[in-house]
N, C-alpha and C positions, 0 to 999 in steps of 0.2 A: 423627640426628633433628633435627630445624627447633626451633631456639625458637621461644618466644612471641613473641618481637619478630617475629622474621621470618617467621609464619604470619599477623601483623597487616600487615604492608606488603608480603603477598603479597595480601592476601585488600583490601587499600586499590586493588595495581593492577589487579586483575580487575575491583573497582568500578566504577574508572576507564574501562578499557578497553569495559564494560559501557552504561557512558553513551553513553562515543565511538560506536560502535554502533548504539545505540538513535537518539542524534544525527542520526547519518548517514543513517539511514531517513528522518528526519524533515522532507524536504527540501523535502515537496510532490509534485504531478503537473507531469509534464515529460513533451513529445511528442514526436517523433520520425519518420519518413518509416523503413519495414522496407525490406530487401532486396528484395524482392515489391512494392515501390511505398505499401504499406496502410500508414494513419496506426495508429500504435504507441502507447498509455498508460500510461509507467509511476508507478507509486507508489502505486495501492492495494491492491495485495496482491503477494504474489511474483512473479509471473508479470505480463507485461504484456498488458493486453486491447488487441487489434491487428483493427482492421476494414480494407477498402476501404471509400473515401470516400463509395462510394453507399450501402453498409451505415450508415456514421455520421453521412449526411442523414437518412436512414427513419427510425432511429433518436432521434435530434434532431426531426425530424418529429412523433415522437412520445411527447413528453417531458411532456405534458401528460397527456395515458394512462398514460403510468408512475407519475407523481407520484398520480396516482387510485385506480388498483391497490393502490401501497405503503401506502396508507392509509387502503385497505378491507381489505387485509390484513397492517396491523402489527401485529395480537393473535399472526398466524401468525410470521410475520419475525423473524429471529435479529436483533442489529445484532452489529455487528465492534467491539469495544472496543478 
């Protein structure tokens, strides 16, 4: 069975390790060109949102309309913490 010492300097480098982790996520959005040609976004959620280029003009296009949307309905809207 473990001493106390070393359930404290187990459970220090989980901490550790925990941070490092969290860290790493913490990188920002970074883009990237997919195999399929379509511009790639990762870093806001697990997954990366990956459109073609005409998809993320339209969209951009209509960035104005989104931002109007999200805040006629942020009573509805979850945020991501």
């Amino acid at each position: 069975m473990a001493t106390e010492d070393e359930l404290r300097a187990e459970l220090e480098k989980l901490k550790a390790e925990n941070e490092a982790l969290k860290n790493r996520g913490a990188k920002g959005v970074s883009m990237k060109v997919s195999e399929k040609g379509a511009v790639s976004i990762y870093g806001m959620g697990r997954f990366p949102v990956t459109l073609y280029q005409e998809q993320w003009l339209k969209l951009l296009d209509m960035a104005d309309d989104i931002r109007a949307f999200i805040k006629e309905n942020e009573a509805k809207l979850k945020k991501k913490e």
